[in-house]
N, C-alpha and C positions, 0 to 999 in steps of 0.2 A: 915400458912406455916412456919415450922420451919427455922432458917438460920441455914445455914452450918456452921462450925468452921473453921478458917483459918486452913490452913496446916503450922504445926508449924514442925522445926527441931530440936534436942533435938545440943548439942554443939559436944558429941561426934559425934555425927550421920555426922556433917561437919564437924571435925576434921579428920575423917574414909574415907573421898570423897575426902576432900583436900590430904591427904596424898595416897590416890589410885590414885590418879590424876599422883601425882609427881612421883610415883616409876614404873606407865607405860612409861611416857615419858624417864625416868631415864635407863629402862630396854631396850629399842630403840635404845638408844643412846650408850647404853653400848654394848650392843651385836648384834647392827640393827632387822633384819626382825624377829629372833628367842627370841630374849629380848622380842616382842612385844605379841609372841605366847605364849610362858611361862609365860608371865602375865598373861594373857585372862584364858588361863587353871588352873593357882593357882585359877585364883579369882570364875570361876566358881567349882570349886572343894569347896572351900570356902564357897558358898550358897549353892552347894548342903549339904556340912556337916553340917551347921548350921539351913537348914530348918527343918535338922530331930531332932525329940525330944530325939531320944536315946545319942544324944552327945552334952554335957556340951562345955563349951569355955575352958576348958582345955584339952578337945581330940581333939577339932579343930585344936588348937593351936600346938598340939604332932603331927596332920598328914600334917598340912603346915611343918612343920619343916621336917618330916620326908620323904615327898613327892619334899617339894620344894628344900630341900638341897641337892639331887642329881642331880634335872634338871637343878639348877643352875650352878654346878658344871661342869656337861654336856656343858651348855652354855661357861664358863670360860676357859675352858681349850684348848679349839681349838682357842679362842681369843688370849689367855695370849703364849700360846705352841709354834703356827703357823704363828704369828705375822696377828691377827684377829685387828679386830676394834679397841681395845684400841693401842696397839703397833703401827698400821699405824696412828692415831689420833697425838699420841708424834712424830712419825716420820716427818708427813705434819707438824705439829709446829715446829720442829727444821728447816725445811726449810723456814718457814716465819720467824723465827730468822735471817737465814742467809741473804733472803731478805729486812729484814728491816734496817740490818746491812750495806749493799750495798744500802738503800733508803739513809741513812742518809752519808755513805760516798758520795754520791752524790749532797747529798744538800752541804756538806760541798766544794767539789773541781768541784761541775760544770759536772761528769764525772763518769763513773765507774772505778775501780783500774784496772791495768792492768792487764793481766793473769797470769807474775809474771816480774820480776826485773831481769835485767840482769848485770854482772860486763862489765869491757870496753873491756875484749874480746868477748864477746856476750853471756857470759857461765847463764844458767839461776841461778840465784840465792834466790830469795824469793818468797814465793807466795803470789797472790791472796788475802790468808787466814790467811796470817800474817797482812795483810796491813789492814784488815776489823777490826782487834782484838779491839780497842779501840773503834769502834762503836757495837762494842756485849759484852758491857759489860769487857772486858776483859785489861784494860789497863795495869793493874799489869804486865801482862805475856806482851804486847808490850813492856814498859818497859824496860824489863829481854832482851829484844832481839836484837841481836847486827849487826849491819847491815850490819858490816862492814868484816864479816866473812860470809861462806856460809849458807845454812840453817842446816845444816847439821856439819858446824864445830864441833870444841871443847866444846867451849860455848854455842853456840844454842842445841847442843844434850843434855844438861841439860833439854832442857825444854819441852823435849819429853813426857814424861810421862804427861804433864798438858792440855793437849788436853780439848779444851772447851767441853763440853758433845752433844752439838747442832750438833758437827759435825759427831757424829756418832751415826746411827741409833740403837733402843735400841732391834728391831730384829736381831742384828750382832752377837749373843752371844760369838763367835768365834774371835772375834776382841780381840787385845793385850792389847788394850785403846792408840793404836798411830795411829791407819789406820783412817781416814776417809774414809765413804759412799757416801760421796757427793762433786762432780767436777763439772768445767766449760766445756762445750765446746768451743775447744778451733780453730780457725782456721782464715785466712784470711775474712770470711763471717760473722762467727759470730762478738757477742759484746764482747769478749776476743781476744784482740792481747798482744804480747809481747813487754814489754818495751812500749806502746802505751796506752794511753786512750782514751774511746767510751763516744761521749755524746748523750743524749736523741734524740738530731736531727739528728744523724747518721743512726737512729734505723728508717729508713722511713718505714717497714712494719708496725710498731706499737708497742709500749714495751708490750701492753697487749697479741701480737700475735708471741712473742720473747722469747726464754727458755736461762734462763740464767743457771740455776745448775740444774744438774740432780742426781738420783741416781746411781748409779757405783758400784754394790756391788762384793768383789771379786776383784777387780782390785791391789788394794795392795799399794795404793797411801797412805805415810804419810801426817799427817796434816799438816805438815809445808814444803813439797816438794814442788817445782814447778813444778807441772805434774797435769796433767788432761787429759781428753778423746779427742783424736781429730777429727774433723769435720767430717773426712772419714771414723771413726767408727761407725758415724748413721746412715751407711746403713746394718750395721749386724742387725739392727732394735732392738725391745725390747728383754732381757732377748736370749739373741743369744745363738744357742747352741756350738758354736765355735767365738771365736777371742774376742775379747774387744769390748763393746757396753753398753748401756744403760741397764742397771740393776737393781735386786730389793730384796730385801728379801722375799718380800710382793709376793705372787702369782698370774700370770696372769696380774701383770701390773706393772709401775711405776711412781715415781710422780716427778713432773717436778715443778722445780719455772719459775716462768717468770719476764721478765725482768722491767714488774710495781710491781712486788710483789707477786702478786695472784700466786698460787700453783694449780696444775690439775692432778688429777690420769690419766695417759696414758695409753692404755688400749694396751696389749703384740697386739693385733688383726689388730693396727694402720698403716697403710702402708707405705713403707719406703722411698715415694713420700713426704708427706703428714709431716714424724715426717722431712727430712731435708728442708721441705719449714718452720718449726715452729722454726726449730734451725738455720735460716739463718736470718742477721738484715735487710737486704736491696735487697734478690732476684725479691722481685714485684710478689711472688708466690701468686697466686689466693686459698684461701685456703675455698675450695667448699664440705667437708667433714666434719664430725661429729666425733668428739672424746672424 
């Protein structure tokens, strides 16, 4: 009885799997469910062209190219256009910027900053968004910023134009490069008061079941104002077709930080029982729904 020969792989032959491996996953990630169909269809386009003897590796190569660079392109453009997969990907990371920013203010003072600063006639003065700046990277421009004037004075309106990039989403195309996307809720319930700071044991519902910044897209809030959305605006629910609410660039939903860190797409569908028991710290609201 003869033995069989091992089944041997030539180097390229796993060079060719390895790399088919990494550019389905790659295509997934980049474009979701349509990266992964565009794959499957290149590659089986690919065997078909290569099984037939009428075509060399360089007419294969002319009809991947010629085939795959419009569906790719197909792919990209509703991503890149309509703020698709990649755009919302930068957008959830500029929000875990801003959470980690508020993790580390908190290790540092025990607390989160207040919703903003007031002078001693009660008048609000700084945000939020000033006071996180040296925990995101940003000391330079804290720095630069004078505390002793409003946000808005002579000297702080210098430093308008330097808006950290985190705080504005990169679907806003429409933005000056002074507005930020992203606010607190702000109200007696939530973990934003004025002139006051919230610590982790205030937050009895849970920091992970606690929205600390939301999107706000359209609102018209400067980076460095003290203003944000307040608490009786989350019952216009998501993306409202009238008044001030919870907003997004992104379609059909928006994404929320919370108040351990973690970020969650909020789905426009969400009810508006359901999104003010998630933006409340301490309601004891029973949170019995899926979102």
């Amino acid at each position: 009885m003869t033995e069989q020969p091992p089944v041997q792989f030539r180097l390229k032959t796993i060079l060719a799997i390895t790399a088919a491996v990494a550019l389905f996953f790659t295509a997934g990630s980049w474009f979701g469910p349509w990266g992964y169909v565009g794959f499957v269809w290149l590659a089986c386009l690919a065997v078909i062209l290569k099984s037939s003897r009428d075509f060399d590796v360089y007419v294969l190569w002319l009809a991947l190219f010629l085939f795959g660079l419009p569906l790719m392109g197909f792919l990209l453009l509703p991503a890149v256009g309509s703020g698709g997969s990649p755009i919302r990907s930068q957008c959830t990371n500029n929000l875990k910027q801003i959470g980690l920013g508020l993790q580390n203010y908190a290790d540092v003072y025990r607390c989160f900053p207040p919703a903003y600063v007031t002078d001693a006639n009660g008048k609000p003065m700084h945000s939020w968004r000033v006071l996180i700046l040296p925990f995101i990277e940003q000391q330079a421009i804290y720095d630069r910023y004078d505390f002793n004037e409003p946000w808005d004075g002579p000297h702080n309106s210098l430093l308008a134009k330097e808006m950290p990039p985190i705080f504005r989403c990169p679907a806003d195309q429409a933005n000056p490069g002074t507005l930020t996307d992203y606010v607190a809720v702000v109200g007696p319930e939530t973990i934003w008061q004025p002139d006051r700071s919230v610590t982790f044991q205030e937050i009895t519902d849970g920091s992970s079941n606690t929205i600390a910044v939301v999107e706000a897209a359209g609102l018209g809030v400067h980076w460095m104002e003290p203003r944000d959305l307040p608490f009786a605006a989350v019952a216009n629910g998501i993306n409202p077709k009238q008044g001030p609410g919870i907003s997004s660039h992104h379609p059909h939903a928006a994404i929320g930080l919370f108040a351990d860190g973690h970020t969650q797409t909020i789905p426009q569908s969400i009810s508006v029982k359901l999104l003010r028991a998630i933006c409340t710290k301490d309601g004891c609201e029973e949170i019995d729904e899926e979102f």
